[in-house]
KOLGUZA-12863 format. One record per atom (N, C-alpha, C): atom name; x, y, z. Coordinates in nm, 4 decimals. Layout:
[CA, [X, Y, Z]]
...
END
This chain:
[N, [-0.8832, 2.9519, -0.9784]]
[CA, [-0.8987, 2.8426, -0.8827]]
[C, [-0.7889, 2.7386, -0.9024]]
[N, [-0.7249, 2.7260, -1.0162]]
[CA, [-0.6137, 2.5896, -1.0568]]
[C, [-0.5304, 2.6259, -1.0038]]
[N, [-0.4703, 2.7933, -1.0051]]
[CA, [-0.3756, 2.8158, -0.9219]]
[C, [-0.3500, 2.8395, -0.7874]]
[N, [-0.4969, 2.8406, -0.7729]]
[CA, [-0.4885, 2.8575, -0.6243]]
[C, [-0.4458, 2.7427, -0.5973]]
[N, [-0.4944, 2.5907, -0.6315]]
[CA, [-0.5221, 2.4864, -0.5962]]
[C, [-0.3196, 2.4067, -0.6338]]
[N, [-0.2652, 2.4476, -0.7230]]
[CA, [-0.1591, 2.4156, -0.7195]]
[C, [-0.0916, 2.5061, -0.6024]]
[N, [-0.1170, 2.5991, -0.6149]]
[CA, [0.0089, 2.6823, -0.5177]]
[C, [-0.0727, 2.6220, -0.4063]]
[N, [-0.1484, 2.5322, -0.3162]]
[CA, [-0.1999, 2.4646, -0.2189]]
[C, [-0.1298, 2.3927, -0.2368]]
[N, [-0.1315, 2.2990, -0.2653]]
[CA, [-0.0551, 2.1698, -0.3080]]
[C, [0.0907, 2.1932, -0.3149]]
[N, [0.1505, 2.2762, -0.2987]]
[CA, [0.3019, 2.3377, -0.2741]]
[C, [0.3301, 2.3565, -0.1736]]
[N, [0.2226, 2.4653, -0.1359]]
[CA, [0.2446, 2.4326, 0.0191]]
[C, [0.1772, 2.4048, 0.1178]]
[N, [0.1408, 2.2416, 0.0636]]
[CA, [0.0931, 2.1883, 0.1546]]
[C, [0.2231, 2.1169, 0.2667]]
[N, [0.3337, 2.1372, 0.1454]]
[CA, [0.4385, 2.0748, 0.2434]]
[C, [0.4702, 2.0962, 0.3819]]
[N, [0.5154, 2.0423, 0.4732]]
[CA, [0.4945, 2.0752, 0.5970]]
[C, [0.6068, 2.1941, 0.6131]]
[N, [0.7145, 2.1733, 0.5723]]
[CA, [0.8738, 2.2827, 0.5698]]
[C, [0.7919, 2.4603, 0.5487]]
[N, [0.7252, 2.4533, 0.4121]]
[CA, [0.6870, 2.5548, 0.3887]]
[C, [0.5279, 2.5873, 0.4656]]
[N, [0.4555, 2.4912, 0.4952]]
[CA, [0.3736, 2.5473, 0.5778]]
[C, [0.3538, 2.6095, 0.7225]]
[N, [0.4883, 2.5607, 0.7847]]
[CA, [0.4922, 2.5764, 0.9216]]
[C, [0.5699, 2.7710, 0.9047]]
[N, [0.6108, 2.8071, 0.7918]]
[CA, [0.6616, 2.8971, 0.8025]]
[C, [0.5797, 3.0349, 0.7511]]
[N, [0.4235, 3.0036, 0.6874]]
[CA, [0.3486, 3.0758, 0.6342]]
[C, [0.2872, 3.1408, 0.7134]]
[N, [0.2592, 3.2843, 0.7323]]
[CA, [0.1294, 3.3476, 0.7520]]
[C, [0.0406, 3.2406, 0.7979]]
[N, [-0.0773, 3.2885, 0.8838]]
[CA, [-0.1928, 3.2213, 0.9396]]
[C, [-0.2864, 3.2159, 0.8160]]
[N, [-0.3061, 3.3756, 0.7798]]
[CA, [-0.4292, 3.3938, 0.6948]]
[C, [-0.3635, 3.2881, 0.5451]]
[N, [-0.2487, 3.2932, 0.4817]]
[CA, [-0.1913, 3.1805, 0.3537]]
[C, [-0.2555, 3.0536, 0.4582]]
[N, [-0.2774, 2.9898, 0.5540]]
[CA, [-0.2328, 2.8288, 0.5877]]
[C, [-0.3440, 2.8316, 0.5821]]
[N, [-0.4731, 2.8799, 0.5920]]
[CA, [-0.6429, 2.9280, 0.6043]]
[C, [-0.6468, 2.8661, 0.5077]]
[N, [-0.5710, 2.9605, 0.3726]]
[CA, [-0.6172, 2.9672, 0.2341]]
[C, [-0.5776, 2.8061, 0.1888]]
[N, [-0.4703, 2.7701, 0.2464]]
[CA, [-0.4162, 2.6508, 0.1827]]
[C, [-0.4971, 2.5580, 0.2224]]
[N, [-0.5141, 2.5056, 0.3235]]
[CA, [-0.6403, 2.4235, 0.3766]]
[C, [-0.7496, 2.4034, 0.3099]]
[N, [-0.8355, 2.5412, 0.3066]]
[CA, [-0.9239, 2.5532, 0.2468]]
[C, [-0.9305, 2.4725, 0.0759]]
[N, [-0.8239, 2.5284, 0.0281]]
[CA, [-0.8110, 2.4797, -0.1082]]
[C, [-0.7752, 2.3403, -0.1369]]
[N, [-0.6845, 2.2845, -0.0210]]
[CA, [-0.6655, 2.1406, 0.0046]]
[C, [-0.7921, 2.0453, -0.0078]]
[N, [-0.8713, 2.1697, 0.0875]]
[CA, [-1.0146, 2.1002, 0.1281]]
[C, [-1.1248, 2.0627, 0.0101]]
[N, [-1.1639, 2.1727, -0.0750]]
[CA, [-1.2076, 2.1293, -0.1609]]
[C, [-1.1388, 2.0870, -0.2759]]
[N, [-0.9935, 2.0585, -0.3129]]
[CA, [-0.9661, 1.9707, -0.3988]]
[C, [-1.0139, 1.8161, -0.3420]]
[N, [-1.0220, 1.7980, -0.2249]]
[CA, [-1.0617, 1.6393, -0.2135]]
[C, [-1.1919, 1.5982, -0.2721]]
[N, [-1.3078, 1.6853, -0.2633]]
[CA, [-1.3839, 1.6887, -0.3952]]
[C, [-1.3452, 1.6677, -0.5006]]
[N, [-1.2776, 1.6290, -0.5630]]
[CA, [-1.2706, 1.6545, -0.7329]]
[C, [-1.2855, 1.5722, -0.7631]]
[N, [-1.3059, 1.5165, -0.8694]]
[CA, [-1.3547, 1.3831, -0.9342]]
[C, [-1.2216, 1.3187, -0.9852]]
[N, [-1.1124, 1.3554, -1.0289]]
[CA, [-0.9794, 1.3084, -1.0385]]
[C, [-0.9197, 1.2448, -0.8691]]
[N, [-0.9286, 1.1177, -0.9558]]
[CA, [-0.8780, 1.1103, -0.7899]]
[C, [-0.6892, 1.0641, -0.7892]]
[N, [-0.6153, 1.1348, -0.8696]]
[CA, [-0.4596, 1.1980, -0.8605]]
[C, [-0.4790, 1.3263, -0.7686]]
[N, [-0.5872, 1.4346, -0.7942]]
[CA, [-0.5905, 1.5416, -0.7192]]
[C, [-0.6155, 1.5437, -0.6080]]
[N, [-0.7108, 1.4405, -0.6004]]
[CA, [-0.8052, 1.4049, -0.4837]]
[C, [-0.7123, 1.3676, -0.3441]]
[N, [-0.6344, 1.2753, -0.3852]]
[CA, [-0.5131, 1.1879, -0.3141]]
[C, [-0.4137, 1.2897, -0.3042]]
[N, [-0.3300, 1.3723, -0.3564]]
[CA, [-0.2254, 1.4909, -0.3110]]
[C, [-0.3278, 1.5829, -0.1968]]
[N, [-0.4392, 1.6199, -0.2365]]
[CA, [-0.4814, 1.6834, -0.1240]]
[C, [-0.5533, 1.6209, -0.0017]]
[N, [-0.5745, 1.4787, 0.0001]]
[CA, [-0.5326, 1.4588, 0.1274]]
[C, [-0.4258, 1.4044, 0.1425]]
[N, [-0.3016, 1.3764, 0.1213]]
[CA, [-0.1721, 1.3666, 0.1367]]
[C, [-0.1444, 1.4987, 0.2023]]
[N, [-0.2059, 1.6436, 0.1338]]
[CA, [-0.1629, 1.7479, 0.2000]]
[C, [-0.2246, 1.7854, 0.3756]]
[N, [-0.3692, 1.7262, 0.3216]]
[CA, [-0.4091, 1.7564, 0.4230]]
[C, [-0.3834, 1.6692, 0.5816]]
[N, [-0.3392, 1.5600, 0.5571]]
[CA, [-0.2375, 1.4479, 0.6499]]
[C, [-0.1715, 1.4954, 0.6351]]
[N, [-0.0447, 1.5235, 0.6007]]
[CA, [0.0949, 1.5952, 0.6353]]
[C, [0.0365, 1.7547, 0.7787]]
[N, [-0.0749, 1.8498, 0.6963]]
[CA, [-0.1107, 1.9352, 0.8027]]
[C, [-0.1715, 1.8858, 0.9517]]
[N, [-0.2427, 1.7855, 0.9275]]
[CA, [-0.2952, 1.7153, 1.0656]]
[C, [-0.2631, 1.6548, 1.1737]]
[N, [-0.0906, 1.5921, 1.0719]]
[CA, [0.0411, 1.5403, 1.1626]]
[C, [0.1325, 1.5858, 1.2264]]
[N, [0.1318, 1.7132, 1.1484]]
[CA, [0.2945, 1.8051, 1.1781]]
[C, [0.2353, 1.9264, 1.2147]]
[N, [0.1430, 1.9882, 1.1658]]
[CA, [0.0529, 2.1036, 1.2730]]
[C, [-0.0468, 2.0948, 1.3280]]
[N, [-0.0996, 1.9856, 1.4148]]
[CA, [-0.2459, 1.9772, 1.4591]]
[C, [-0.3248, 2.1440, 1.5154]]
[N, [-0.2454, 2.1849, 1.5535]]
[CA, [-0.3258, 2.2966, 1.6377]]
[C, [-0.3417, 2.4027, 1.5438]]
[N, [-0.2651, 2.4146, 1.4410]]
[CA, [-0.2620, 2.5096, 1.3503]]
[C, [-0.3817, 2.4732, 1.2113]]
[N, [-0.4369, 2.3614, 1.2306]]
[CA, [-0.5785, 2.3292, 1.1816]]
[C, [-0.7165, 2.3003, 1.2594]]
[N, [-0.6860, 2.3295, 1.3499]]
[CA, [-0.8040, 2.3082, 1.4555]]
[C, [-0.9390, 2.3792, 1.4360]]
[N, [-0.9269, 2.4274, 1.3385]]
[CA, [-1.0787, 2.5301, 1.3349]]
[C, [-1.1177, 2.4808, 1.2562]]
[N, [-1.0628, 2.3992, 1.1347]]
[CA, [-1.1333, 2.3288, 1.0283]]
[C, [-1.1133, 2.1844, 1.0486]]
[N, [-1.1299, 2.1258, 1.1581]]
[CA, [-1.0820, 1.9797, 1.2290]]
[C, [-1.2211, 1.8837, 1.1713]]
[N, [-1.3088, 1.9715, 1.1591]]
[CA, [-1.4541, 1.8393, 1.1545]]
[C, [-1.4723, 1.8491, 0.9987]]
[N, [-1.4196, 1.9304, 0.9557]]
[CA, [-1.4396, 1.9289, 0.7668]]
[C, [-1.2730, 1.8448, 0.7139]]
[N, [-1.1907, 1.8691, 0.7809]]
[CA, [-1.1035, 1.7632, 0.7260]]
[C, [-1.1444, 1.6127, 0.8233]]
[N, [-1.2132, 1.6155, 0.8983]]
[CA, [-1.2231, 1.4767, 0.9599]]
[C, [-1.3368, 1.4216, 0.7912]]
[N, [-1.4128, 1.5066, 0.7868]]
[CA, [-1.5530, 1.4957, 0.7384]]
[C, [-1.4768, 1.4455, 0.5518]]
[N, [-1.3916, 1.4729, 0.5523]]
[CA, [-1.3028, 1.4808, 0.3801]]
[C, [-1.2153, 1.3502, 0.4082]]
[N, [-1.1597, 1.3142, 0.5253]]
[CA, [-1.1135, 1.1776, 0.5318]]
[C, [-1.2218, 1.0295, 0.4702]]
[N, [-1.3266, 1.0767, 0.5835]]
[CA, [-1.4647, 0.9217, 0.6505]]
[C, [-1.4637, 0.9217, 0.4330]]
[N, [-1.5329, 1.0577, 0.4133]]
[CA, [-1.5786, 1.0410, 0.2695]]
[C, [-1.4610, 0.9667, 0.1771]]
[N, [-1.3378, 0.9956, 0.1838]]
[CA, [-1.2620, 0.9189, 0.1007]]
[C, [-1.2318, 0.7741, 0.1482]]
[N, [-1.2407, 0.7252, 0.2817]]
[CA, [-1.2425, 0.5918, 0.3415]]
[C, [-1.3678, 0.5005, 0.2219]]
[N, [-1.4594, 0.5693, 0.2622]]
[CA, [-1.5921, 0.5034, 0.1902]]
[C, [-1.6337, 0.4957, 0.0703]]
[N, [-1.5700, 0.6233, 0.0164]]
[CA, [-1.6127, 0.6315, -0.1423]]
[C, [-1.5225, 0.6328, -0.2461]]
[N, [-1.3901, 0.6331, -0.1859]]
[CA, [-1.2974, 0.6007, -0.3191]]
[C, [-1.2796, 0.4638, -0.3563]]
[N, [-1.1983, 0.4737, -0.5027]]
[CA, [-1.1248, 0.3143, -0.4600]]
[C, [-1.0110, 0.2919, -0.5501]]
[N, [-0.9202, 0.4273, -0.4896]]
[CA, [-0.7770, 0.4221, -0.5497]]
[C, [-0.7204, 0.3845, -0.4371]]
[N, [-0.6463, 0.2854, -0.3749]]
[CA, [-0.6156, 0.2205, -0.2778]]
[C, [-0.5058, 0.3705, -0.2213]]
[N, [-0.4748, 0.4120, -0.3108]]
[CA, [-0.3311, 0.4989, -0.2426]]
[C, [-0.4126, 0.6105, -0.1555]]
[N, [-0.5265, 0.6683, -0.2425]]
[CA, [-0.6164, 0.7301, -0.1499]]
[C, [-0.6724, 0.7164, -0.0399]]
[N, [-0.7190, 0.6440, -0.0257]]
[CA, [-0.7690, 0.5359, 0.1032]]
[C, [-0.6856, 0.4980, 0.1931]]
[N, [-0.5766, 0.4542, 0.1430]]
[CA, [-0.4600, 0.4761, 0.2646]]
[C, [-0.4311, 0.6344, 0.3051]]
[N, [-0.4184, 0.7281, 0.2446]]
[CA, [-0.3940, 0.8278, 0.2942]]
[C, [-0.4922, 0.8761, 0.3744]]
[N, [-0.6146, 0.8663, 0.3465]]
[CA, [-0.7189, 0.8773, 0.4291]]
[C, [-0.7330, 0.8274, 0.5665]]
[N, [-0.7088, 0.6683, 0.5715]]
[CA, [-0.7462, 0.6204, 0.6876]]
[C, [-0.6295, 0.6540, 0.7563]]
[N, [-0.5024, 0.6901, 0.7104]]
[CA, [-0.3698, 0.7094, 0.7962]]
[C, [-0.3839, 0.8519, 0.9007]]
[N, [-0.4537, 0.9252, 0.7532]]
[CA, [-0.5126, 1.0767, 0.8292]]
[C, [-0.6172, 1.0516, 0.9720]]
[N, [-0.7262, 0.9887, 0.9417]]
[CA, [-0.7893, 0.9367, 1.0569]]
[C, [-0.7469, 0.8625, 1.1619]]
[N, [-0.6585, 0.8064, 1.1278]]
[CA, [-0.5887, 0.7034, 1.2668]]
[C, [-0.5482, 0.8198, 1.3504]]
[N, [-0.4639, 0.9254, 1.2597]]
[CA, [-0.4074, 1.0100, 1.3682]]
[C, [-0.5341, 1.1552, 1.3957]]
[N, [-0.5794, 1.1461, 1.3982]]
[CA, [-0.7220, 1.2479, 1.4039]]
[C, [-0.7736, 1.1602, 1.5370]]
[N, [-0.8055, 1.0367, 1.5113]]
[CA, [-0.8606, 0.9818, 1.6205]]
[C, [-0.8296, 0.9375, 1.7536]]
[N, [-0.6865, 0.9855, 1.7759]]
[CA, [-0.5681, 0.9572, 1.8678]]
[C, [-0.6812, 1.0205, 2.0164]]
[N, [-0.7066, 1.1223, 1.9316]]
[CA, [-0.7850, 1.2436, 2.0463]]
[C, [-0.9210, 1.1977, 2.0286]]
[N, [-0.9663, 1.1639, 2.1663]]
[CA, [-1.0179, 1.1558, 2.2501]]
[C, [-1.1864, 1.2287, 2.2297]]
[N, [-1.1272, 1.3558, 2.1978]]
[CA, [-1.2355, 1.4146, 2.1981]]
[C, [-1.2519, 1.4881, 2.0202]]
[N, [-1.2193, 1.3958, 1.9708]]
[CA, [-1.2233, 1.4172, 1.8195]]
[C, [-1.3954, 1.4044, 1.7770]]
[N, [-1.4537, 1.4735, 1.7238]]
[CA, [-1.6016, 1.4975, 1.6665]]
[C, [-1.6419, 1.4047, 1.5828]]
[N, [-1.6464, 1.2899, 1.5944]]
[CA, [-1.6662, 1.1559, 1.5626]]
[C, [-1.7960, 1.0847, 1.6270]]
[N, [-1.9017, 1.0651, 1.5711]]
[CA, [-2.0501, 1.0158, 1.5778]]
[C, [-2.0233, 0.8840, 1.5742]]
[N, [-2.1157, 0.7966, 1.6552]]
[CA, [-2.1616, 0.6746, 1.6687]]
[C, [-2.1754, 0.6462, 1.5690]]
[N, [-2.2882, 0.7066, 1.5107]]
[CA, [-2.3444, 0.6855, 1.3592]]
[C, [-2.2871, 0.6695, 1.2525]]
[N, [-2.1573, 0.7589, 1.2491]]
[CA, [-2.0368, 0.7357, 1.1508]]
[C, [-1.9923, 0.6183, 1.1691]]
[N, [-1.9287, 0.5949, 1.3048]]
[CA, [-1.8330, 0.5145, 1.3284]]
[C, [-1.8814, 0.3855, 1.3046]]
[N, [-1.9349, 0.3522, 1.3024]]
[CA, [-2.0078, 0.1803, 1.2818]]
[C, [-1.9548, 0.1664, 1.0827]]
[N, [-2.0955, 0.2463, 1.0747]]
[CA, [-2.0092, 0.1957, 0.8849]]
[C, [-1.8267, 0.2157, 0.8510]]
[N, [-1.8431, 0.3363, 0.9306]]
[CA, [-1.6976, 0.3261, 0.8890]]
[C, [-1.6101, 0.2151, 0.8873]]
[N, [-1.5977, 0.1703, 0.9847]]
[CA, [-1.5391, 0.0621, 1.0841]]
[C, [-1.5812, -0.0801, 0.9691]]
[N, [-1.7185, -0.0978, 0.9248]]
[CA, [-1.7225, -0.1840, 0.8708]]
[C, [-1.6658, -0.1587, 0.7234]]
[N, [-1.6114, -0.0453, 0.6633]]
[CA, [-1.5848, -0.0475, 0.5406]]
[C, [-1.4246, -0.0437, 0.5900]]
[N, [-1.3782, -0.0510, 0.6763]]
[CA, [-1.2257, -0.0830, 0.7450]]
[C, [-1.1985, -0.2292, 0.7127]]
[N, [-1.3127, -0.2776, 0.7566]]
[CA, [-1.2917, -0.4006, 0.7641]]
[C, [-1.2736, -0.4895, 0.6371]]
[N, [-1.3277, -0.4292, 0.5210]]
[CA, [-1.3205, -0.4504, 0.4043]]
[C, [-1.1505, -0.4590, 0.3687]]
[N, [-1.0842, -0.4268, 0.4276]]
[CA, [-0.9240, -0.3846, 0.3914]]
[C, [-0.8473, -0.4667, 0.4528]]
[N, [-0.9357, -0.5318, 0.5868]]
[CA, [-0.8066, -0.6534, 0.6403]]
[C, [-0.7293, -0.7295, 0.5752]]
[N, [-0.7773, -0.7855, 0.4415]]
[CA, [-0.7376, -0.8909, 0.3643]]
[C, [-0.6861, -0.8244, 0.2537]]
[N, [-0.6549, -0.7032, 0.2049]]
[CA, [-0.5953, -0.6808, 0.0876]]
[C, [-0.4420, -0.6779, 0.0419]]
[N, [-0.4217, -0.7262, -0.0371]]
[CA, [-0.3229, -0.7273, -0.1266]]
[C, [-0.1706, -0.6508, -0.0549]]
[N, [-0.2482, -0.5008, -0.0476]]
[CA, [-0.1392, -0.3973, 0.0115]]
[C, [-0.1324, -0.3953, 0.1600]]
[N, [0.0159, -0.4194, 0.1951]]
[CA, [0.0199, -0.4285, 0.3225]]
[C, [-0.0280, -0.2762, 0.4050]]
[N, [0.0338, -0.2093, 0.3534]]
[CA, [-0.0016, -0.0754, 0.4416]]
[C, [-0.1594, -0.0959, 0.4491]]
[N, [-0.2496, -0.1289, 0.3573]]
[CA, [-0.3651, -0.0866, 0.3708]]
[C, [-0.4597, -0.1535, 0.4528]]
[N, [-0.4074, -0.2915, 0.4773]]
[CA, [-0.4380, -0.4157, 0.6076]]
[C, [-0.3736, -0.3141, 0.7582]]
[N, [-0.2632, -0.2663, 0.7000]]
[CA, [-0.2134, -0.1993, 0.8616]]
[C, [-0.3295, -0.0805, 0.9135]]
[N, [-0.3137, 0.0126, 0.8054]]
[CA, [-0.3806, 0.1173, 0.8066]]
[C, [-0.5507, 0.0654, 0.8838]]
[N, [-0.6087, -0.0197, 0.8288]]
[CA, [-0.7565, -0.0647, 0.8177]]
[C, [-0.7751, -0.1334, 0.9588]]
[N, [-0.7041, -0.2208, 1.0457]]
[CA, [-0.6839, -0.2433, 1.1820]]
[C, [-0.6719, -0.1661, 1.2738]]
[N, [-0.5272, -0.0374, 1.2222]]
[CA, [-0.5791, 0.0718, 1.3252]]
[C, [-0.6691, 0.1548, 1.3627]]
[N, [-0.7246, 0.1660, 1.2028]]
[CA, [-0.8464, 0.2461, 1.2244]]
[C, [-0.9979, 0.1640, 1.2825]]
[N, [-0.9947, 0.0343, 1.2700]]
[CA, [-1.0877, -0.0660, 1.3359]]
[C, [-1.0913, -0.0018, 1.5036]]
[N, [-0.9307, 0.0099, 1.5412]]
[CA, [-0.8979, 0.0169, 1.6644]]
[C, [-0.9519, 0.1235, 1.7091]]
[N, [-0.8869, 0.2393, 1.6221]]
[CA, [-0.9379, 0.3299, 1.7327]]
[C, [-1.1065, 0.3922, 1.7123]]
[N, [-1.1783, 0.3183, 1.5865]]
[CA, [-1.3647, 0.3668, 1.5958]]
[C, [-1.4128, 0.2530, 1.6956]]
[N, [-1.3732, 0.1691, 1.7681]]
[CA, [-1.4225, 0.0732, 1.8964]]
[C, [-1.3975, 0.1900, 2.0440]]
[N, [-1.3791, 0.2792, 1.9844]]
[CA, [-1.3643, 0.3714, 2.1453]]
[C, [-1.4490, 0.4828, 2.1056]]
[N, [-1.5120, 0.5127, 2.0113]]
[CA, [-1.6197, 0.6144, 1.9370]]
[C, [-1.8065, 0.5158, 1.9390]]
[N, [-1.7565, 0.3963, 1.9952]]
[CA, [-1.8632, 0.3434, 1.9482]]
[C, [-1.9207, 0.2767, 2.0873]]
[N, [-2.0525, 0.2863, 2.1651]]
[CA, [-2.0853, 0.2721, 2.3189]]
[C, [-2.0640, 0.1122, 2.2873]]
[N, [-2.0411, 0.0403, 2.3858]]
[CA, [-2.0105, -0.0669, 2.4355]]
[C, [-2.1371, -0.1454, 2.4464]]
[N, [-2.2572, -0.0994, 2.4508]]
[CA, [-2.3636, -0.1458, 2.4173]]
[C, [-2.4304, -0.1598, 2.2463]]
[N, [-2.3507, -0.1032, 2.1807]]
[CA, [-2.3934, -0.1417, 2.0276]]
[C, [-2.3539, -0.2834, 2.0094]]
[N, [-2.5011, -0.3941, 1.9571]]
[CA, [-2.4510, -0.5345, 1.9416]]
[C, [-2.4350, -0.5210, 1.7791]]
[N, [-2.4324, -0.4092, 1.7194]]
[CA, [-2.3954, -0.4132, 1.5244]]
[C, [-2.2072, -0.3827, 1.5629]]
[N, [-2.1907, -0.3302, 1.6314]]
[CA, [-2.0539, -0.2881, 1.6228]]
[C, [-1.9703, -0.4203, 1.7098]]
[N, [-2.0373, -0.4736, 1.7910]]
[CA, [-1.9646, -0.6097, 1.9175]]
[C, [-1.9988, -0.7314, 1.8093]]
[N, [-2.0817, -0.7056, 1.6937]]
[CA, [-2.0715, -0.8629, 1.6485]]
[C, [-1.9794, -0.8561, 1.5252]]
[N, [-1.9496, -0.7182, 1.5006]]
[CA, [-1.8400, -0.6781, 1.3816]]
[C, [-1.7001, -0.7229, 1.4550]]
[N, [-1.6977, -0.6881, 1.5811]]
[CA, [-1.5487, -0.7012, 1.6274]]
[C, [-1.5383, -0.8420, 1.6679]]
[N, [-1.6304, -0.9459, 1.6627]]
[CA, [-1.6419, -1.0771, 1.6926]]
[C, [-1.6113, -1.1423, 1.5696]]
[N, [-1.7006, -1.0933, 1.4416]]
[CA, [-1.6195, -1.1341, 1.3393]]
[C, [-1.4929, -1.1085, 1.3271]]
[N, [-1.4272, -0.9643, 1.3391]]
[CA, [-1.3074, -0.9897, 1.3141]]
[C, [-1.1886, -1.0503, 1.3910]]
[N, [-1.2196, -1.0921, 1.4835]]
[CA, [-1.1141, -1.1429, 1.6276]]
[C, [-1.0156, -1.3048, 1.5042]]
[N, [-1.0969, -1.3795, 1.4399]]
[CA, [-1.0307, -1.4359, 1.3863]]
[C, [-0.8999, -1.3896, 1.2585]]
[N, [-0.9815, -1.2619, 1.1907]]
[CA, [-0.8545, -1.2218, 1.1001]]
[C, [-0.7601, -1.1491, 1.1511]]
[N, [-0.7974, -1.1083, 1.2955]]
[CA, [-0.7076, -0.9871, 1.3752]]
[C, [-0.5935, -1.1069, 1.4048]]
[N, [-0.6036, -1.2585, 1.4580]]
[CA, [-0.5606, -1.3711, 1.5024]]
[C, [-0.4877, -1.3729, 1.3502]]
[N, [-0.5478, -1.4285, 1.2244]]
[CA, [-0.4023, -1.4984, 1.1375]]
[C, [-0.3092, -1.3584, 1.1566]]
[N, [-0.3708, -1.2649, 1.0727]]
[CA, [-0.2414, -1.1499, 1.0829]]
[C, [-0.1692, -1.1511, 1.2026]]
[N, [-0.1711, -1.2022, 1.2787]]
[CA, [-0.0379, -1.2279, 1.3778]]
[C, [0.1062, -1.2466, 1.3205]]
[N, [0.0562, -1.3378, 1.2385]]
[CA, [0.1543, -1.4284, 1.1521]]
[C, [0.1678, -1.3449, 1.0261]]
[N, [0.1312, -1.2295, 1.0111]]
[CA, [0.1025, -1.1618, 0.8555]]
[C, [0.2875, -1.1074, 0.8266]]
[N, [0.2934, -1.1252, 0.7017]]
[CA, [0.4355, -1.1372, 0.6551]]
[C, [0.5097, -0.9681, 0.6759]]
[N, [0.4533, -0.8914, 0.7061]]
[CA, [0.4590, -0.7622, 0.7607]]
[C, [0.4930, -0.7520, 0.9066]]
[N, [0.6293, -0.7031, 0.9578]]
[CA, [0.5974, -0.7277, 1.0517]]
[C, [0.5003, -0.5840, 1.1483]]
[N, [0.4659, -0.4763, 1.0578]]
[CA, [0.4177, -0.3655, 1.1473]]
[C, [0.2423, -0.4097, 1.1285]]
[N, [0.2052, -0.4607, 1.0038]]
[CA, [0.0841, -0.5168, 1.0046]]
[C, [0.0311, -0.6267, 1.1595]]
[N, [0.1464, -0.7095, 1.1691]]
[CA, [0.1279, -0.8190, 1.3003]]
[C, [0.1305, -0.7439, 1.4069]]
[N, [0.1844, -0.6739, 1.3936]]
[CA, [0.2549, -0.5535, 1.5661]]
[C, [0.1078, -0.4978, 1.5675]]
[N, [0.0328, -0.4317, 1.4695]]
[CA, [-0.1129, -0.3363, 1.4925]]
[C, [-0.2306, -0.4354, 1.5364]]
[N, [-0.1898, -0.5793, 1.4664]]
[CA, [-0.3283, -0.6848, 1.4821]]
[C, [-0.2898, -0.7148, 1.6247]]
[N, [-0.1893, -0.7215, 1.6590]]
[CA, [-0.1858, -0.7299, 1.8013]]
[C, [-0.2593, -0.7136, 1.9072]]
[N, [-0.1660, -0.5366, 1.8697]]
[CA, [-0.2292, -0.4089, 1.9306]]
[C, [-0.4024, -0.4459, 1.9433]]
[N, [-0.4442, -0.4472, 1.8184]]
[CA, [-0.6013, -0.4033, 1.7925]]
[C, [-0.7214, -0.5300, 1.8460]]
[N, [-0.5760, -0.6586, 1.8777]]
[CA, [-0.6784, -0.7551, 1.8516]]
[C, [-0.7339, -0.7868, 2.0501]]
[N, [-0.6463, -0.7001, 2.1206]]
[CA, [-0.6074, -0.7230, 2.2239]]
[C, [-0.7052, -0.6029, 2.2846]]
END
């Protein structure tokens, strides 16, 4: 299994994955997939690093396992707290959630969204950027009649407002975006 799980992690790269066999990119996934399980979270974080690099640069060529890597993102949003992880996570989800018809529950989306929100104010800029877009795009997963999710986005209308001014300028460009 270690080697499986390294030779995953090799090629998880996008160069060498786009050039593999179907049935190898199965295997690699797969193994990507449950390294995000692991309790190391160095391992944890390369495989979703791998598994974002596959979601970005081959969407269609992961499409059959789309709701178990969505399902390996939400879990590392919520339950890690190696910041580098968590960014890779929510970066993976920003672009997962582009689509429309991405397998994304109400039910998810509310906590999620509120453990996003936990990130507006941190330290790391990417992870304020990251945590706005993903605010952004679970407000289109979530009916317009939820008043837990309309009084979350009421709270945040003021921090979406300073980050205007946030010393980043791609952080200000997303609060924009998100606040608008």
């Amino acid at each position: 299994m270690a080697c499986t799980a390294l030779f995953a992690e090799f090629l998880g790269s996008p160069l060498l994955m786009e050039n593999e066999p179907k049935a190898m990119r199965k295997q690699v996934v797969k193994a990507m997939l449950q390294r995000t399980e692991d309790s190391n979270i160095h391992v944890r974080g390369r495989a979703l690093h791998g598994l974002r690099n596959a979601v970005t640069e081959f969407p269609d060529k992961v499409r059959k396992k789309r709701d178990k890597i969505l399902e390996s993102f939400v879990r590392a949003v919520c339950e890690c707290c190696d910041p580098r992880t968590v960014l890779e996570a929510m970066e993976g989800l920003c672009w997962m959630l582009r689509d429309p018809k991405a397998p994304l529950k109400a039910h998810v989306a509310v906590p999620l969204a509120l453990q996003a929100r936990t990130f507006f104010e941190d330290e790391t800029s990417g992870l304020r950027r990251a945590s706005m877009e993903l605010f952004g795009h679970l407000s289109k997963f979530v009916s317009k009649k939820s008043s837990l999710f309309g009084a979350e986005v009421e709270k945040s209308m003021g921090t979406l407002l300073i980050h205007l001014q946030d010393g980043d300028p791609q952080v200000a460009q997303v609060s924009a975006a998100e606040g608008s």
